[in-house]
C-alpha positions in Angstrom: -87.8 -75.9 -18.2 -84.6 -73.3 -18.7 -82.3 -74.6 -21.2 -78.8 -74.3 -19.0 -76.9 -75.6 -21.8 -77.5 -72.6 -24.1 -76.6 -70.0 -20.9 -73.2 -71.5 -20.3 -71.7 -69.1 -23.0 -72.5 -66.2 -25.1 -72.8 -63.2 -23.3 -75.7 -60.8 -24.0 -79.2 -60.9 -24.4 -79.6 -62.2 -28.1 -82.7 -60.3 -28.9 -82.8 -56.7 -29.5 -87.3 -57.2 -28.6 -85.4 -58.3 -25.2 -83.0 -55.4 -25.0 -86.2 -53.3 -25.1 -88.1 -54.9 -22.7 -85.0 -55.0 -19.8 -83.6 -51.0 -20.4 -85.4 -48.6 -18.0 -88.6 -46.5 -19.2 -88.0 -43.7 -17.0 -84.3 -42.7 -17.4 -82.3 -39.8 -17.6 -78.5 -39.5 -17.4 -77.7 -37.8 -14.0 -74.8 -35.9 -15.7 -74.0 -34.9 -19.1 -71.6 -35.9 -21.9 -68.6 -33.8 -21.1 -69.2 -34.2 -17.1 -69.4 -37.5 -17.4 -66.2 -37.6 -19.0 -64.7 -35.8 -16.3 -66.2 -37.6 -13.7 -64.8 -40.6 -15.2 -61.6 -39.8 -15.3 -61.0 -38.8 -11.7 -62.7 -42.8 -11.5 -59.7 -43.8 -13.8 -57.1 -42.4 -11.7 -58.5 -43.3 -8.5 -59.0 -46.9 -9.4 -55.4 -47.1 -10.9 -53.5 -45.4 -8.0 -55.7 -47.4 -5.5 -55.0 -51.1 -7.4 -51.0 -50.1 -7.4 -51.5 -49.7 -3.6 -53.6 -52.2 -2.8 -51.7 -55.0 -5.0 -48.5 -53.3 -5.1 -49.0 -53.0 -8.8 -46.9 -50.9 -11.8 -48.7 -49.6 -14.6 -47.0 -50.6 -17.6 -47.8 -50.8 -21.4 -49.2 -54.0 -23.0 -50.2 -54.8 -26.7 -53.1 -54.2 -28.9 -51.6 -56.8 -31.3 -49.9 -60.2 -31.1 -48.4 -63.0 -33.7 -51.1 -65.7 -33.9 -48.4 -68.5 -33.1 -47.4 -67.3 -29.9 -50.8 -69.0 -28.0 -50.8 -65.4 -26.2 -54.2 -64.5 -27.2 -56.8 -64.9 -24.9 -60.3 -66.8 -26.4 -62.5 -65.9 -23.3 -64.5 -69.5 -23.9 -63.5 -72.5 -24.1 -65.9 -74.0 -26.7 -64.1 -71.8 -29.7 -67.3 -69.3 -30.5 -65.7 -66.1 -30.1 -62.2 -65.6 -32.4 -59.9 -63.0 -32.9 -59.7 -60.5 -35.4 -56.8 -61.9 -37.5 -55.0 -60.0 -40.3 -51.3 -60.3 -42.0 -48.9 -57.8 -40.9 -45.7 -56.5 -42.4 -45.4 -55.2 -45.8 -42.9 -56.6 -48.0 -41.7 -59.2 -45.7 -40.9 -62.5 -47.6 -44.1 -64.4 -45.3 -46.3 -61.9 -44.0 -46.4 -62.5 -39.8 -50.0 -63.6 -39.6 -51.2 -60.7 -36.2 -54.6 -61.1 -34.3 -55.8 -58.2 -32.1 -56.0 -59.4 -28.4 -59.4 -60.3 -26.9 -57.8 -59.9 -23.3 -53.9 -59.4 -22.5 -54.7 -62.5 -19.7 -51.9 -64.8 -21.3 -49.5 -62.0 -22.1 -49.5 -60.4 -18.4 -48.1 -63.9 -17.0 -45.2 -63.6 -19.5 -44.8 -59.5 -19.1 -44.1 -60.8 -15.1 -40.8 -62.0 -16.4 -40.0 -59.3 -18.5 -40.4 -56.9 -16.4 -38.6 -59.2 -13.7 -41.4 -58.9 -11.1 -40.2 -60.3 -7.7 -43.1 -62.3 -5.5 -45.0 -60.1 -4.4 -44.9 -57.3 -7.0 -47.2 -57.1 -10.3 -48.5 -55.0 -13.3 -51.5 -53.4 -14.2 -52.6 -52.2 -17.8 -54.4 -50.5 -19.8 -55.8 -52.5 -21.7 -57.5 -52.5 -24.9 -59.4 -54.9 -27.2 -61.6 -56.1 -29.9 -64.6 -59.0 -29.1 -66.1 -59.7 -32.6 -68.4 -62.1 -31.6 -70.6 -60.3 -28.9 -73.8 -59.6 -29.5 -74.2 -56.0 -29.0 -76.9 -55.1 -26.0 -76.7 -52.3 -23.3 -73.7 -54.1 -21.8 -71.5 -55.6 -24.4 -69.8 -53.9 -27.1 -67.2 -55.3 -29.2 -64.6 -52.6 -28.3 -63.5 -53.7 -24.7 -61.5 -51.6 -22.7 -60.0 -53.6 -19.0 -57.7 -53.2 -16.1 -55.4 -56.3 -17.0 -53.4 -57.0 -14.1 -51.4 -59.5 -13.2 -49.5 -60.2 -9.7 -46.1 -62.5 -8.9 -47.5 -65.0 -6.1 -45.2 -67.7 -4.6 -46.3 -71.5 -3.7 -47.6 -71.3 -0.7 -50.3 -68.5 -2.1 -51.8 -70.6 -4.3 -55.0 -71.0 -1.9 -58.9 -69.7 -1.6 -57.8 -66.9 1.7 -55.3 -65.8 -0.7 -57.6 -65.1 -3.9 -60.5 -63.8 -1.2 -58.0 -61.3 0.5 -57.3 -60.1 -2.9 -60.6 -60.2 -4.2 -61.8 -57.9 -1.0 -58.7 -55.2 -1.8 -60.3 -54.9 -5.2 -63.6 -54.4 -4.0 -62.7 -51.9 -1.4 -60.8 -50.0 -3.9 -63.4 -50.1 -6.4 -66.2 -48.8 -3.5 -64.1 -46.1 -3.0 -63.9 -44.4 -6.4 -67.9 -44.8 -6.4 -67.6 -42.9 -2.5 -65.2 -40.4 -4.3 -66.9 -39.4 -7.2 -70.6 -39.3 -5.3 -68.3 -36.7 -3.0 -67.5 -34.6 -6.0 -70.8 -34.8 -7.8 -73.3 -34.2 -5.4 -76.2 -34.8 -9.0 -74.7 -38.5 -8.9 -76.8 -38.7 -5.6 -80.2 -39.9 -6.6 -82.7 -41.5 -4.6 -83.6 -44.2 -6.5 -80.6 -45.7 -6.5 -78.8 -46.8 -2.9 -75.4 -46.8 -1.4 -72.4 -48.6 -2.7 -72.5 -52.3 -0.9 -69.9 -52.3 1.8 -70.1 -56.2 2.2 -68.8 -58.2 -0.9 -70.5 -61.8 0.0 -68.1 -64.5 -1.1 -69.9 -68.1 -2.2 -69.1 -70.9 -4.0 -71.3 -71.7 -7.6 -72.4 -75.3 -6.2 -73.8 -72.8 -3.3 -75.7 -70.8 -5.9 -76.8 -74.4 -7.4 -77.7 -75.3 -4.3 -80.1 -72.6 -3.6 -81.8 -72.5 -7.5 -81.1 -75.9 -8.7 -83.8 -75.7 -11.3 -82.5 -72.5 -12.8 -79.6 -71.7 -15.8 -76.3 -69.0 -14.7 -77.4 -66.2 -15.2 -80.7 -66.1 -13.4 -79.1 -68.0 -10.4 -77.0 -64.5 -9.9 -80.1 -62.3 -10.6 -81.6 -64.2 -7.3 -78.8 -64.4 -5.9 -78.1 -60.8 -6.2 -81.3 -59.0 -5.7 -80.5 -60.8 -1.9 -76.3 -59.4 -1.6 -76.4 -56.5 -4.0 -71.8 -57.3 -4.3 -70.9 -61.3 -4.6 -67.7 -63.1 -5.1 -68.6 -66.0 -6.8 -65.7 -69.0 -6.9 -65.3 -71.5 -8.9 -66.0 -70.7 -12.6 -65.1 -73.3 -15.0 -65.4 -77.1 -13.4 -68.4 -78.9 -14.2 -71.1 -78.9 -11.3 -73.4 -81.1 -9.3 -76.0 -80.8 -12.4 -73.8 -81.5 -15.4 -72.7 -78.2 -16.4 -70.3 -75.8 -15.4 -71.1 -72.5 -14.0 -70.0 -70.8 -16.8 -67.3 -71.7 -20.0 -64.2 -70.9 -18.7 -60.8 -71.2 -20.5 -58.5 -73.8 -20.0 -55.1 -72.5 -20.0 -55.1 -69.7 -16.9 -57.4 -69.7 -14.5 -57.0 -72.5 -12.1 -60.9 -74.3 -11.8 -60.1 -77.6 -10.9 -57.7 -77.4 -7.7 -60.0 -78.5 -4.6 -60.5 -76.2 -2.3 -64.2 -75.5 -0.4 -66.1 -78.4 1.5 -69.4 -78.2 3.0 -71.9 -81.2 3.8 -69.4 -83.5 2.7 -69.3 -82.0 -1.1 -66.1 -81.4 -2.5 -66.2 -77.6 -4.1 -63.1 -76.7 -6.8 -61.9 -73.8 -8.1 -59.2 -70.6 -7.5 -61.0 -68.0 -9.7 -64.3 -66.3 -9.5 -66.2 -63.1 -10.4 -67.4 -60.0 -9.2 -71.3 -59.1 -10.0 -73.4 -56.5 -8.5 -77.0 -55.6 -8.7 -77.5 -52.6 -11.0 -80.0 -50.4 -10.0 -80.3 -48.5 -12.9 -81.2 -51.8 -15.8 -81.8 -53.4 -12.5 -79.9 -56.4 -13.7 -76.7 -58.2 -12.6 -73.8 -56.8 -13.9 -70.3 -58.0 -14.2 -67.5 -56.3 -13.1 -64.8 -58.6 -12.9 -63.1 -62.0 -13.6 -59.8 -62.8 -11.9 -58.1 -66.0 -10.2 -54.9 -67.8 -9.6 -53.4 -69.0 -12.4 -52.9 -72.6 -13.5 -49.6 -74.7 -12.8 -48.4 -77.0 -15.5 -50.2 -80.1 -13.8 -53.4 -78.0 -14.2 -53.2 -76.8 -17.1 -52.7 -79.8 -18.3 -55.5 -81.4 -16.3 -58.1 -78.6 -17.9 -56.5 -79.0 -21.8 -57.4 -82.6 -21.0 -61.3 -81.6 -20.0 -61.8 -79.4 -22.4 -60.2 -81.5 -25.3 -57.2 -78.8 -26.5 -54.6 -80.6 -25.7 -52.8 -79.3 -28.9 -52.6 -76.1 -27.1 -49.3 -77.5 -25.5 -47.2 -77.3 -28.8 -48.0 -73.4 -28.6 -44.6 -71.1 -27.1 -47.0 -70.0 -24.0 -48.0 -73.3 -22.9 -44.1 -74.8 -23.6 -43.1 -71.7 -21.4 -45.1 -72.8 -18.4 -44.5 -76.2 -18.7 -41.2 -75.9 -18.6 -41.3 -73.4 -15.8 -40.6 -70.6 -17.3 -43.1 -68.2 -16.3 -43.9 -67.1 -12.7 -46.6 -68.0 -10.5 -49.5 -65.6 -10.5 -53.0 -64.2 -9.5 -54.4 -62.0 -12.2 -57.6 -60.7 -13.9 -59.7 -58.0 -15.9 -61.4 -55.4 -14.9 -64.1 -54.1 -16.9 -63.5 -50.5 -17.4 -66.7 -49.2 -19.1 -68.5 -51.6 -16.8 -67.1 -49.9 -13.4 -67.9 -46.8 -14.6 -71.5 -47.4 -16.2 -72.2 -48.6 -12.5 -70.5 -45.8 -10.5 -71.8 -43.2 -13.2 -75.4 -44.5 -12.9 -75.8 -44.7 -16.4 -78.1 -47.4 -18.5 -75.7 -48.8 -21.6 -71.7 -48.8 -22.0 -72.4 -46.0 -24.9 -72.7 -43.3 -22.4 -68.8 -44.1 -20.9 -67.1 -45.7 -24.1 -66.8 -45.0 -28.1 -68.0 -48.1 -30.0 -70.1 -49.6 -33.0 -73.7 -49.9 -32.7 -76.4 -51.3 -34.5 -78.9 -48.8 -35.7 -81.7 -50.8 -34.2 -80.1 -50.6 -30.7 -79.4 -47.1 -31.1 -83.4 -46.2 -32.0 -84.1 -48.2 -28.9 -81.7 -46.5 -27.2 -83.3 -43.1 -28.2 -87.1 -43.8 -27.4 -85.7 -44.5 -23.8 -83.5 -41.3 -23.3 -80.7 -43.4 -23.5 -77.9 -41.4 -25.8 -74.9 -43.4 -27.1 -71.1 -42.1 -27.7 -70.0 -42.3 -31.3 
């Protein structure tokens, strides 16, 4: 039987014997080091100028630091496994101001709506950079983490599933389209073991995916599902499901996954977030591109503190702020950056697009496959 309990969290593959047996024997990069660096740059500046169109979006500049006190930094889980990187900051001050480095700007982007006095309607976009300690290091996750943080200023009325999906399909489109681009540009990216860019983006709820592989944990519900729709939405990431467990560990305090929304043979279905995951042809393995969803109102927040035993969080300056309305209403999310262009690259591990750490056993690994890391 699949343990489902120990797949709710922790991304990665845990094993490094794993990592071996799952990266691809016969791989070469289709462009090298320096042309890959220019090819991924014309990604980066089509993806940015297409998100400010397509979400009416303004790039501005967000923080690699933040006071631990505020509650702004993001910690990705709600179970408490993965912490910050926490240090004191400011010499000769009386009290040292006790600084973490972000994880994710998701909190801070809700608040930088107000600062920058965002009308409905209008958001941000950033470039966004962190530090994950607690990742275990495989083809796929590094512990330097590099997103598109956006955030967008949503009244009421738009807090509802054709909302997030009509958003969701703008970012999918635009995404598509720097993969259509660069392919244009760089006719070696054209290979033929490796298809088209998915058009359709299938949209379906997690008690769906339940539905269809009750027997099996997460992530191996998305490699079926996804070897089937090679681009899925998949809503409702953080409520518990039909078996006991949610889909996935989500955090408490943004995303909204406990507002009803979907039902279908008489099953009520909850949740205003979800994730984008495609079938990578080169590992040949799902792949994450995106979380995003509408953000929680005071009531759900609440609500999800309450599930996921923090209700503490509410003495914390962010959570005060948006109980006592002082922080917009908003749709937001991350996308990966390394991630987006390790899949429209066509390359095997995130150490071909990004600058990181990696262990030396990876690395060797890495080697024996053709597979040639950035340090």
């Amino acid at each position: 039987m699949y343990d489902k309990k120990s797949d709710l969290a922790g991304p990665g593959i845990s094993t490094y014997a794993e990592v071996k047996k799952i990266l691809p024997d016969d791989y070469h990069a289709l462009l090298p080091p320096l042309k890959r660096m220019e090819a991924l740059y014309l990604v980066k500046e089509y993806i940015e100028k297409g998100l400010a169109e397509a979400l009416n979006l303004q790039m501005v500049q967000v923080p690699l630091i933040v006071s631990k006190d505020s509650g702004v930094n993001d910690y990705l889980d709600r179970d408490g496994s993965r912490t910050p990187v926490d240090f004191p900051a400011g010499l000769g001050l009386p009290k040292r101001i006790e600084a973490q480095v972000v994880q994710a700007a998701t909190k801070w982007k809700r608040m930088a709506l107000a600062q920058f006095d965002c009308k409905v309607g209008q958001g941000i976009n950033t470039d966004m950079r962190a530090v994950r300690k607690d990742y275990f290091l495989d083809h796929d996750h590094s512990s330097y983490v590099d997103q598109w943080d956006w955030e967008k200023r949503i009244k009421e009325e738009d807090r509802n599933l054709n909302y997030l999906i009509d958003t969701v399909k703008r970012i999918w489109k635009v995404i598509r389209g720097a993969g259509v681009m660069i392919r244009e540009k760089f006719p070696e990216l054209h290979d033929p073991r490796y298809p088209d860019f998915p058009e359709e983006l299938k949209i379906i709820h997690a008690e769906e995916i339940l539905e269809m592989y009750p027997d099996l944990p997460r992530k191996q519900r998305e490699t079926k599902l996804i070897q089937e729709y090679p681009a899925v939405f998949i809503i409702g990431i953080g409520k518990v499901l039909k078996d006991g467990y949610p889909h996935e560990m989500r955090a408490a305090d943004y995303d909204d996954w406990i507002t009803p929304t979907i039902v279908k043979n008489e099953q009520q279905m909850y949740g205003l977030n979800g994730d984008i995951l495609v079938w990578n042809p080169v590992t040949k393995r799902r792949h994450e591109l995106t979380s995003m969803g509408i953000r929680v109102t005071k009531e759900t927040m609440k609500k999800q503190l309450e599930i996921s035993g923090q209700l503490d969080f509410l003495n914390l300056p962010y959570h005060k702020a948006i109980l006592n309305d002082e922080i917009p209403l908003s749709i937001g999310g991350g996308i990966g950056q390394a991630r987006t262009y390790m899949y429209l690259l066509r390359t095997a591990h995130l150490g071909e697009v990004t600058v990181s750490i990696w262990p030396d056993e990876l690395k060797k690994i890495c080697a024996e496959k053709n597979i040639f890391v950035l340090e």
